[in-house]
BADRENBA-152514 format. One record per residue: residue number from 1; chain; x, y, z of N, C-alpha, C in turn. Coordinates in steps of 0.02 Angstrom, whole numbers, plus 50000, padded with zeros to 5 digits. Layout:
N
<lumza NUM 'A' <X Y Z> <X Y Z> <X Y Z>>
...
END
This chain:
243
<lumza 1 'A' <61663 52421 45531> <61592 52416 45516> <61579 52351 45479>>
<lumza 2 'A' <61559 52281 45521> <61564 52232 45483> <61466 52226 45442>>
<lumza 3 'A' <61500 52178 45387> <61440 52183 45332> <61435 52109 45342>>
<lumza 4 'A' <61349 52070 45352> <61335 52021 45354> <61322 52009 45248>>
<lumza 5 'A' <61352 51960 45227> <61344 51952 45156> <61308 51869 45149>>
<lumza 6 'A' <61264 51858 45127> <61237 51783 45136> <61233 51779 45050>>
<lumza 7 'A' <61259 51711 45060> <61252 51659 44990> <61198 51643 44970>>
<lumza 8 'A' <61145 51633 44922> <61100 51590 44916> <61094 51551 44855>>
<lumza 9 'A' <61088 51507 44850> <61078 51431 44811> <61014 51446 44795>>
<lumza 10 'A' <60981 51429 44739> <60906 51412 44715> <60876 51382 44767>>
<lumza 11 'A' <60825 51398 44788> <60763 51373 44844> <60788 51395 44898>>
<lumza 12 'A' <60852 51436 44931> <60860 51452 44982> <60820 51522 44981>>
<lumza 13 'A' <60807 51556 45048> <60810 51613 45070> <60815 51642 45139>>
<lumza 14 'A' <60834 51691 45158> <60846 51741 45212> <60822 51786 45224>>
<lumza 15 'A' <60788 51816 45287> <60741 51858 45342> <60772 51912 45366>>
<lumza 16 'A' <60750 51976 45332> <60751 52024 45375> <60702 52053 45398>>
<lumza 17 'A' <60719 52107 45446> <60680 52171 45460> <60693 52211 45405>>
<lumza 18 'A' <60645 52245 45416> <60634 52311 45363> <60685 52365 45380>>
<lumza 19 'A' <60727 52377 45343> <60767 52430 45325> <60847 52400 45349>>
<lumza 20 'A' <60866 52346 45362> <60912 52309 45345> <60964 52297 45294>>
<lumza 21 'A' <60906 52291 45234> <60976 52278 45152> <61019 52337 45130>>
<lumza 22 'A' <61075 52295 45111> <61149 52356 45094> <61135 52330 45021>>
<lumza 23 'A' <61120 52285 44996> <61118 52288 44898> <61107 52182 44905>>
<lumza 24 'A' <61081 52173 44854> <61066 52096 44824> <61083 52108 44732>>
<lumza 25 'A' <61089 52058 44719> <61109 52025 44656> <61044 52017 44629>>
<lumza 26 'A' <61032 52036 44526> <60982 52029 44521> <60951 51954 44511>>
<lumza 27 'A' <60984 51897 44538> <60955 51840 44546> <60895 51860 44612>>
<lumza 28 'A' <60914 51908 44645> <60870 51883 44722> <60816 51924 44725>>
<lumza 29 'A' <60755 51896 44746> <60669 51914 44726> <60669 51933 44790>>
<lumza 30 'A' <60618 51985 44822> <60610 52013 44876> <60536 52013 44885>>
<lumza 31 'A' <60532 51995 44954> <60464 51978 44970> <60449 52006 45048>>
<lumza 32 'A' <60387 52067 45060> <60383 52092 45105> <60329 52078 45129>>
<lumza 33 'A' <60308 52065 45204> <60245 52043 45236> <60247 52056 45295>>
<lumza 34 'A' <60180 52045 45334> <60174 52019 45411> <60213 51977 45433>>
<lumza 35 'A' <60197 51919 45397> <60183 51840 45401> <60238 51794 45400>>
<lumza 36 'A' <60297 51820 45417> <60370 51810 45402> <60399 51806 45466>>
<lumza 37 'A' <60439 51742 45485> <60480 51749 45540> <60450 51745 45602>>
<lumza 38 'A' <60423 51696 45589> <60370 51637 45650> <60297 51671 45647>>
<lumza 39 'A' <60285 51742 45613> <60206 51780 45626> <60162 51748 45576>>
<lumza 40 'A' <60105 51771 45613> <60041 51750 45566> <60008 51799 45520>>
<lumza 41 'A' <60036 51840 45554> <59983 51908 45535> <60015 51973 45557>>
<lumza 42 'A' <59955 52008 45562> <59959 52079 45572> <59964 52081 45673>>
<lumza 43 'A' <59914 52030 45699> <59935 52038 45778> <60011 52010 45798>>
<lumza 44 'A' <60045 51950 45771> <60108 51956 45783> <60137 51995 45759>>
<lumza 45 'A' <60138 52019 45721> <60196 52091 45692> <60189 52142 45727>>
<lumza 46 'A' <60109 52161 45767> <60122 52218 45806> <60177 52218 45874>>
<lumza 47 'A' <60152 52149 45896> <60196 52126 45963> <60266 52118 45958>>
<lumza 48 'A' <60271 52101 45899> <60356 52116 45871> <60379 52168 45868>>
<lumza 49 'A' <60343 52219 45856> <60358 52308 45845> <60366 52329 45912>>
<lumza 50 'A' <60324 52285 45984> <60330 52313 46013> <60426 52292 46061>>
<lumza 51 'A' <60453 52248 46036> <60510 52225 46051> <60561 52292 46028>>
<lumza 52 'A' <60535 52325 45982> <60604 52353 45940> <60598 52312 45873>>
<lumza 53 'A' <60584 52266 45854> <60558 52261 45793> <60516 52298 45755>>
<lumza 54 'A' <60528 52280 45669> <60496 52298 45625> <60421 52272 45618>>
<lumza 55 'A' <60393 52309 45596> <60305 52276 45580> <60308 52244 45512>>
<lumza 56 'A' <60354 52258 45468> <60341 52219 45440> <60411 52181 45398>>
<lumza 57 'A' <60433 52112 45395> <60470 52084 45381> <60486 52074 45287>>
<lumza 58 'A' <60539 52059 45278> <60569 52054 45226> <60594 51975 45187>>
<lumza 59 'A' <60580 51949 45147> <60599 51872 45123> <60646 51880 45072>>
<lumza 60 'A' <60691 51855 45050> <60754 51875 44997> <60744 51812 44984>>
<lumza 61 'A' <60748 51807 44922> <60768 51716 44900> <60786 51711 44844>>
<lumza 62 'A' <60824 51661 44814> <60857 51645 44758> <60810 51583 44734>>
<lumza 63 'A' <60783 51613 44641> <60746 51568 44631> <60774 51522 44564>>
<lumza 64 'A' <60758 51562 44518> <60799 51509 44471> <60906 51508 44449>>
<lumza 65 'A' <60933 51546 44493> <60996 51560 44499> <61016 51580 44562>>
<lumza 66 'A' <61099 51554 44582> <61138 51591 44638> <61133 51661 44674>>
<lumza 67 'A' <61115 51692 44712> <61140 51753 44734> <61167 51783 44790>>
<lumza 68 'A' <61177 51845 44789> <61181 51868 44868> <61136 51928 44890>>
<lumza 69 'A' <61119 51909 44957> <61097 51963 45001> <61159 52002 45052>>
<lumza 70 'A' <61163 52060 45055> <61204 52096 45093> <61164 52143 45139>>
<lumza 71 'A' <61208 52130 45206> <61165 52178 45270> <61215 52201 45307>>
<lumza 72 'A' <61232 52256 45293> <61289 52321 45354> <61274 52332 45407>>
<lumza 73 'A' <61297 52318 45451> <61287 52338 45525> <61289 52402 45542>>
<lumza 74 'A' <61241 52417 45603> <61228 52498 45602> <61282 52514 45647>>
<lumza 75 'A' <61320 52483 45673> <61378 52532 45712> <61441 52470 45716>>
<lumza 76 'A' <61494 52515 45732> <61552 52472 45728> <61531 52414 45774>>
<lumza 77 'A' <61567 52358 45751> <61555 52314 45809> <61575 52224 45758>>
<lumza 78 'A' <61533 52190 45795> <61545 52095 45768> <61472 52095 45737>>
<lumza 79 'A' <61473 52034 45713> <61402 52002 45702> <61411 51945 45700>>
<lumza 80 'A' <61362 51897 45734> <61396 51831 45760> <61321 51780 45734>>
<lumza 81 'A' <61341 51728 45706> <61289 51669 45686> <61276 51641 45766>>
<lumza 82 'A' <61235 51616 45754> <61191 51578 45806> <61166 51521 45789>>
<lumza 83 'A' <61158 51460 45814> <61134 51402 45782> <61064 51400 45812>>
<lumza 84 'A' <60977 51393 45766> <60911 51355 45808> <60919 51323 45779>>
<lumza 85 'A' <60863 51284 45844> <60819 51222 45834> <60781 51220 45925>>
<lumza 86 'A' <60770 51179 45925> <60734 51146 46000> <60779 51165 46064>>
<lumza 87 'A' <60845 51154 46055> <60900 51175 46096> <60930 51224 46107>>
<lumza 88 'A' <60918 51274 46053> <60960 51335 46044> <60876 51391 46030>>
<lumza 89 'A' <60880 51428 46083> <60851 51499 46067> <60865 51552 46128>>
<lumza 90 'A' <60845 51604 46103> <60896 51674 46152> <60856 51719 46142>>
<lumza 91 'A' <60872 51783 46212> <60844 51836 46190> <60892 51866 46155>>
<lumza 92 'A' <60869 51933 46113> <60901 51970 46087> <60906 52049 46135>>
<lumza 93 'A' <60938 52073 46127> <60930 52165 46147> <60903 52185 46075>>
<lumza 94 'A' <60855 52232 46098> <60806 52296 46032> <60875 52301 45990>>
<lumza 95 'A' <60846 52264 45921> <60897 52304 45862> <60924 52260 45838>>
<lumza 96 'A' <60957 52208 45890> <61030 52154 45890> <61004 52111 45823>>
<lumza 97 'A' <60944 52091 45809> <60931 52036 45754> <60945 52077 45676>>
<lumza 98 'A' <60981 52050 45667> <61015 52075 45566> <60979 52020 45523>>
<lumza 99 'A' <60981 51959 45527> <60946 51931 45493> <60942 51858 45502>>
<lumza 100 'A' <60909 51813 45462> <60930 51738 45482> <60876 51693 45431>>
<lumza 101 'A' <60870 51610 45430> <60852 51585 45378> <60793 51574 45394>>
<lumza 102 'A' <60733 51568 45337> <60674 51567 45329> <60649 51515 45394>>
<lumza 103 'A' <60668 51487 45429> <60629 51460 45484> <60666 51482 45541>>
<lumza 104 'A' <60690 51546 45558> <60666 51579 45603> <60605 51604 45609>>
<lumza 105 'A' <60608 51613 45688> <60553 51659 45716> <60571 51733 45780>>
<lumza 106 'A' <60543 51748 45761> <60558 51824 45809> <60518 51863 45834>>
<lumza 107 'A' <60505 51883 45891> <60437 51892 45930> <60465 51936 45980>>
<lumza 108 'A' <60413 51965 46003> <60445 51987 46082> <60424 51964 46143>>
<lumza 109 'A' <60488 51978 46194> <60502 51946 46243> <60467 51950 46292>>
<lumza 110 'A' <60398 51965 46317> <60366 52001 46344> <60349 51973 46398>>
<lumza 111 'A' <60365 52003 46467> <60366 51962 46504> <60333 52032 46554>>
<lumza 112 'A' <60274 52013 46595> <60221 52070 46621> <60245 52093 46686>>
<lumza 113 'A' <60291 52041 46733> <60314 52057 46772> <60387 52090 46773>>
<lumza 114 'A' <60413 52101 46731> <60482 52124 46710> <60481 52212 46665>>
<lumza 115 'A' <60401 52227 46672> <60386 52288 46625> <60450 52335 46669>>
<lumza 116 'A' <60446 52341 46714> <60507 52391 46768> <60578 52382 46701>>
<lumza 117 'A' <60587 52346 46698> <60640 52306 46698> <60639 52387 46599>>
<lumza 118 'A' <60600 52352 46562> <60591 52389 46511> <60597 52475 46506>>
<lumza 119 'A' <60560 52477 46560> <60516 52566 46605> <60586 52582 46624>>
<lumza 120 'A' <60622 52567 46658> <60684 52609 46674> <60755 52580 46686>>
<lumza 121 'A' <60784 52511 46644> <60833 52492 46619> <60831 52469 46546>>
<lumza 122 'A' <60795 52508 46513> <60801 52506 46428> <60800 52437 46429>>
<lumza 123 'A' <60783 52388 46457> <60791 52303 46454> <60713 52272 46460>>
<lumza 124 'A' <60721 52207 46463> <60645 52179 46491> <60585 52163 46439>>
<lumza 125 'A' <60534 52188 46445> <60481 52190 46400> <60478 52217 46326>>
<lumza 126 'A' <60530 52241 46315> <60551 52284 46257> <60607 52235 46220>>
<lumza 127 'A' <60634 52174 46237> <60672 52129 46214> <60651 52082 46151>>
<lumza 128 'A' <60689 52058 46112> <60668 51996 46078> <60690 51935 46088>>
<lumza 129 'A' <60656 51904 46088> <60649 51833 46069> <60681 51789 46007>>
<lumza 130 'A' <60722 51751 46015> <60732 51709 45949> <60757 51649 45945>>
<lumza 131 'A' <60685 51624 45902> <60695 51537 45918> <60693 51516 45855>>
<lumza 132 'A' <60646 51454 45821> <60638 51422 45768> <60701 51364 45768>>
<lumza 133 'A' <60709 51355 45688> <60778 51324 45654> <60797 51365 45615>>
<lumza 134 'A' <60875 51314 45586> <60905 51368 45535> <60973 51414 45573>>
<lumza 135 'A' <60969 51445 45583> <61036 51490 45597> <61004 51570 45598>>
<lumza 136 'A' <61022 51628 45630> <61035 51682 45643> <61082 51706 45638>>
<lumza 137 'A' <61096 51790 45618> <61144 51818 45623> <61129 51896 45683>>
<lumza 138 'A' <61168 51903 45725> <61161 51953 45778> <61221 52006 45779>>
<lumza 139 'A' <61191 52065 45750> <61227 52125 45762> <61245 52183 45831>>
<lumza 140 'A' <61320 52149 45838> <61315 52178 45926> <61363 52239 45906>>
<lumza 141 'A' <61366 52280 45959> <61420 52364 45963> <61462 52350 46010>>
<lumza 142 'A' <61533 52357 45956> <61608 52368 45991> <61637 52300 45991>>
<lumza 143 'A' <61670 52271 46034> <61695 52225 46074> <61654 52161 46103>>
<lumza 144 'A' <61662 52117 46083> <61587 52061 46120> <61640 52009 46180>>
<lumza 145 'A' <61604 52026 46230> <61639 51974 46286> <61590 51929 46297>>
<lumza 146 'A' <61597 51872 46306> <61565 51775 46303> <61574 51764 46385>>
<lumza 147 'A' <61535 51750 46409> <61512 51701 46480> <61478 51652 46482>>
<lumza 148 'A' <61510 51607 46517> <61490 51546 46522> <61456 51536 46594>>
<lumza 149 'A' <61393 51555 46596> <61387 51563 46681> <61331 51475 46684>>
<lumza 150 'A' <61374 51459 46754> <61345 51400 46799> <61271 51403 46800>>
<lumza 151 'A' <61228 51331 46828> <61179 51342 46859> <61174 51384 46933>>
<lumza 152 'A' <61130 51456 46932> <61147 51495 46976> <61187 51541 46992>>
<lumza 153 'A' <61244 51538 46953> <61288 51584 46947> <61274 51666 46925>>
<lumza 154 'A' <61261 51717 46940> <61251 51779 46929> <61301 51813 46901>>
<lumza 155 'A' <61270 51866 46858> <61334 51925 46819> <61283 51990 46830>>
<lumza 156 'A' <61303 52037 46859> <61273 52093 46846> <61276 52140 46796>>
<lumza 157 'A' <61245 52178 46742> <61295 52207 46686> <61217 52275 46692>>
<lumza 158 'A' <61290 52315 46661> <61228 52393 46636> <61179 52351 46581>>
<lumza 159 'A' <61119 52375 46581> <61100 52360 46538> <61097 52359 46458>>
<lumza 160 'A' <61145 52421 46437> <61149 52430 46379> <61208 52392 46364>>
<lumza 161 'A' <61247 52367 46385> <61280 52320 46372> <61274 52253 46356>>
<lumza 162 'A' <61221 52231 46385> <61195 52163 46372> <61165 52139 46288>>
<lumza 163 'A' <61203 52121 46257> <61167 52096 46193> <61133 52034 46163>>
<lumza 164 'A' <61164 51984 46190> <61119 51920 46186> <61137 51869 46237>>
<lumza 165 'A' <61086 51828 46261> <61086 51775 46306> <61043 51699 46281>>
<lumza 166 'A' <61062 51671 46304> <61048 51613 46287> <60981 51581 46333>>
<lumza 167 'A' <60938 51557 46291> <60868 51559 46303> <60855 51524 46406>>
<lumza 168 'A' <60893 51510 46411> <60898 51459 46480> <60929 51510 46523>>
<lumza 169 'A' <60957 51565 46517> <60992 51608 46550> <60916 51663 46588>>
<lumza 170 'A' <60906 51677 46633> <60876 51731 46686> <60891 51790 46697>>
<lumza 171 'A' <60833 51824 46685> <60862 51902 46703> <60814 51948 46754>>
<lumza 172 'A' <60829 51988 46798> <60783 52012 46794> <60824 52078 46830>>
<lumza 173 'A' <60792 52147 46842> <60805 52219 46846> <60814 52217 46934>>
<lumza 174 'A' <60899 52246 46942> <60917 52270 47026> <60910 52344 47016>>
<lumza 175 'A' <60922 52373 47094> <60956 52430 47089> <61036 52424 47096>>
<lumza 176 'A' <61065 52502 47067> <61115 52510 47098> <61111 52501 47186>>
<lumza 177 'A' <61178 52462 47205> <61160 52481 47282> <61203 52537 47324>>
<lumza 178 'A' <61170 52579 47401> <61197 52633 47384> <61179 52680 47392>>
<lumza 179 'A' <61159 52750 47415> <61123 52794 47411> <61182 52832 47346>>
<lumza 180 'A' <61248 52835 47374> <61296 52865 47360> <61304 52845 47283>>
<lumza 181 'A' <61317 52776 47285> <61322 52766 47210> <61258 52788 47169>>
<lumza 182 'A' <61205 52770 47193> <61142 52797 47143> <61151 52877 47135>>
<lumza 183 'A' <61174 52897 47160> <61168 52992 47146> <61220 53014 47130>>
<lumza 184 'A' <61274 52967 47138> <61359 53005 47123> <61377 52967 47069>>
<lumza 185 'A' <61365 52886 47079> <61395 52850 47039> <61399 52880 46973>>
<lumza 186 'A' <61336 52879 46942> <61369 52919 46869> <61347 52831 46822>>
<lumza 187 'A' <61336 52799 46847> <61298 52723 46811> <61244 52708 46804>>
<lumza 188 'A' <61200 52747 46807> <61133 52766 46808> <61078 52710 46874>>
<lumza 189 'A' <61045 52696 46886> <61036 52674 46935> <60984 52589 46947>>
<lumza 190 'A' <60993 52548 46867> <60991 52511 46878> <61048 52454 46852>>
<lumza 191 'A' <61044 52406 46869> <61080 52349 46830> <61049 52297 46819>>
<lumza 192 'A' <61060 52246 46784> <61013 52177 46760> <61074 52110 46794>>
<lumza 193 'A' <61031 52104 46824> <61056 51996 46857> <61054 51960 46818>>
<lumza 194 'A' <61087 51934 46781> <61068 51882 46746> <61109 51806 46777>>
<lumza 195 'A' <61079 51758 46754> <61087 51701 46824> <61070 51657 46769>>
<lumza 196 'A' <61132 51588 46767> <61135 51528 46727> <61094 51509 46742>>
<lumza 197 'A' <61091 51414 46709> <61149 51425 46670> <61135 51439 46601>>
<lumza 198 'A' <61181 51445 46560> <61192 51497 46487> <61246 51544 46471>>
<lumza 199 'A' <61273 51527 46400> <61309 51569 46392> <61270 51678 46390>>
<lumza 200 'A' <61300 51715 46394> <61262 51790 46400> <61341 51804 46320>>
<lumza 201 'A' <61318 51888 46291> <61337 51900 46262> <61356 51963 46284>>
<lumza 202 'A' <61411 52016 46290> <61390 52079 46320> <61445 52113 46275>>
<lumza 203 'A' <61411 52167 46260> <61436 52226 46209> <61463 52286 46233>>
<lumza 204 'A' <61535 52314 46228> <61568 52341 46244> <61538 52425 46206>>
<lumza 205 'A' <61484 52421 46168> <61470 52470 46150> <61403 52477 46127>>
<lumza 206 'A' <61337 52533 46149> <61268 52548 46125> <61267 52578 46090>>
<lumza 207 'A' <61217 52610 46071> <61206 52673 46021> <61187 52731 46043>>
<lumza 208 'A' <61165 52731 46099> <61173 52786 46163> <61212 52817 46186>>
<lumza 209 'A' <61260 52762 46188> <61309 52792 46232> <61342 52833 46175>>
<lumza 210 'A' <61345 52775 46129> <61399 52808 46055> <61373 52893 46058>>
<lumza 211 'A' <61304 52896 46044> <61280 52930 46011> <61292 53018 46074>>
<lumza 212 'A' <61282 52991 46149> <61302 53036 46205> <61377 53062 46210>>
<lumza 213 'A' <61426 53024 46176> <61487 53049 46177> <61502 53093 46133>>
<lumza 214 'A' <61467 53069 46049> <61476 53113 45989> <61453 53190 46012>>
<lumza 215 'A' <61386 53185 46048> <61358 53266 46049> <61385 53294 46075>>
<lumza 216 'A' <61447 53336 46124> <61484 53368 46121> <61540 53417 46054>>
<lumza 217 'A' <61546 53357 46027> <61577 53370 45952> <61549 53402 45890>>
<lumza 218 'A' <61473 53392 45886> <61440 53385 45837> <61425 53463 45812>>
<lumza 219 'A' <61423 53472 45768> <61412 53572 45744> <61338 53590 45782>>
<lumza 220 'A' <61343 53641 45804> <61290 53690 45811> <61265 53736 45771>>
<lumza 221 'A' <61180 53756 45786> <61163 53799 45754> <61192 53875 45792>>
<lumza 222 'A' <61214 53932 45763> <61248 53963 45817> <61165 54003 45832>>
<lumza 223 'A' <61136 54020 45781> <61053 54033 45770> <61004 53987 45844>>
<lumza 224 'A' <61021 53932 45846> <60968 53892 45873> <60936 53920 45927>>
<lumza 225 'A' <60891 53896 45970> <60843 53917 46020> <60876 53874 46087>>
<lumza 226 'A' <60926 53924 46125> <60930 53910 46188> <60907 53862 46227>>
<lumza 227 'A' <60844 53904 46248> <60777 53839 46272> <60790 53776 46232>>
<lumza 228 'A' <60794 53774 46176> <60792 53717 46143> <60836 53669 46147>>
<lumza 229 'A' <60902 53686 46159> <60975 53655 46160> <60981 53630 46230>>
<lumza 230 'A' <60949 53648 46264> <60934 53653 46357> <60902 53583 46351>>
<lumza 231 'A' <60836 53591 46326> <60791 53535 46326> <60815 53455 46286>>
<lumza 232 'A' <60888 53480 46254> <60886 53410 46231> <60938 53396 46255>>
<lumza 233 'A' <60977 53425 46309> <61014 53412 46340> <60995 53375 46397>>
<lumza 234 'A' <60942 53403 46417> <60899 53384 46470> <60861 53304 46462>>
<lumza 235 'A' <60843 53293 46403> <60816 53237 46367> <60887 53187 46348>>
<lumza 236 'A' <60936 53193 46322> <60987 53160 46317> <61003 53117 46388>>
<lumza 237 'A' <61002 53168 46437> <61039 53140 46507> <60998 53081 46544>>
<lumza 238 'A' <60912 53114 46533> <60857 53046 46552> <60885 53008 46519>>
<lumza 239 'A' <60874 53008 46452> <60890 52944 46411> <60941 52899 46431>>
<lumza 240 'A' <60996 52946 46436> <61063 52889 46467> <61043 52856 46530>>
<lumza 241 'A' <60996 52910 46570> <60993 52857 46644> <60937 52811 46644>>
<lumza 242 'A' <60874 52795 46586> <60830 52769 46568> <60877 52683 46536>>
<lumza 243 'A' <60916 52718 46494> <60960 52659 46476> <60980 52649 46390>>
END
């Protein structure tokens, strides 16, 4: 379970989402708003919420002394820096952004023709965005495998696997192909193209899936309501094939 821990020097500070911090030093002043992390207001923060972002952002800064900010990652896995500016920006997958320095920005990815893409591969319109300067930090699940794909070059990946791509990289929502595989396969029935060039990021582990393997294990009410245990069984399985 890695923990992002950031340094700060007097006049520095660092960006989160809301409900992010594991503990700060009492050098570091906390400052909560809209208006944080490329927004203006209250209409970018909604459009950010609608990524999987928070509505409202977090400022940590060190003012007249050294400190630290600390941020735990919500499931086993890496967390990997990122360099902006003009050259460097990426989408994120819902969740993936942990934090990064006061001139980031973070928005969502919203792209009108790709809503499918959102609607029934958990991907697409529901993505973030992340550009500005400064540096990022990105919280991915499990194992992180790196591609270096060509101009043109294609990778197909489940979608919940996909965690970050590099802003020049293309995506957009296939089917499985297949009658057989869509109904037997057991991979739910879309996948995402993504097509250089750009490096892609892909995560050997979601929170879905995590979370679909645990419920077998997990205690029961021996009391509970049948119907009830039915229905979220029933709701679990969309979910996995939603994405």
């Amino acid at each position: 379970m890695p923990v992002l821990e950031v340094r700060l020097d007097p006049g520095e500070s660092v960006v989160a989402e809301s409900g992010e911090l594991g503990w700060v030093t009492d050098s570091i002043e906390l400052q909560t708003s809209t208006a944080l992390a490329g927004s203006d207001g209250i209409w970018d923060a909604t459009k950010r919420s609608f990524g999987g972002g928070s509505f409202f952002m977090t400022e940590y800064s060190a003012t007249t002394a050294p400190g630290v900010a600390v941020f735990p990652a919500r499931l086993p896995g890496s967390i990997i820096e990122v360099p902006l500016g003009p050259e460097h920006s990426y989408t994120v997958q819902r969740g993936g952004f942990l934090a990064g320095s006061y001139g980031c920005e973070l928005a969502t990815a919203f792209h009108p023709k790709k809503i499918g893409s959102g609607l029934f591969g958990g991907f697409g319109f529901v993505l973030q965005s992340l550009s500005g300067s400064g540096h990022a930090w990105i919280a991915l699940g499990g194992e992180i495998s790196e591609y270096e794909l060509g101009a043109g070059e294609t990778l197909r990946v489940h979608p919940g696997h996909v965690g970050l791509l590099d802003g020049t990289v293309t995506y957009e929502l296939t089917m499985v192909p297949g009658l057989k595989n869509k109904v037997f396969g057991g991979d739910g029935l879309f996948l995402m193209r993504l097509t250089g060039p750009g490096r892609v990021w892909l995560q050997s582990m979601n929170l879905a899936d995590l979370a679909g393997a645990l419920a077998p294990y997990l205690p029961q009410d021996d009391n509970a309501n049948v119907e009830a245990t039915a229905g979220a069984t029933v709701i679990g399985a969309v979910g996995k094939l939603l994405g």
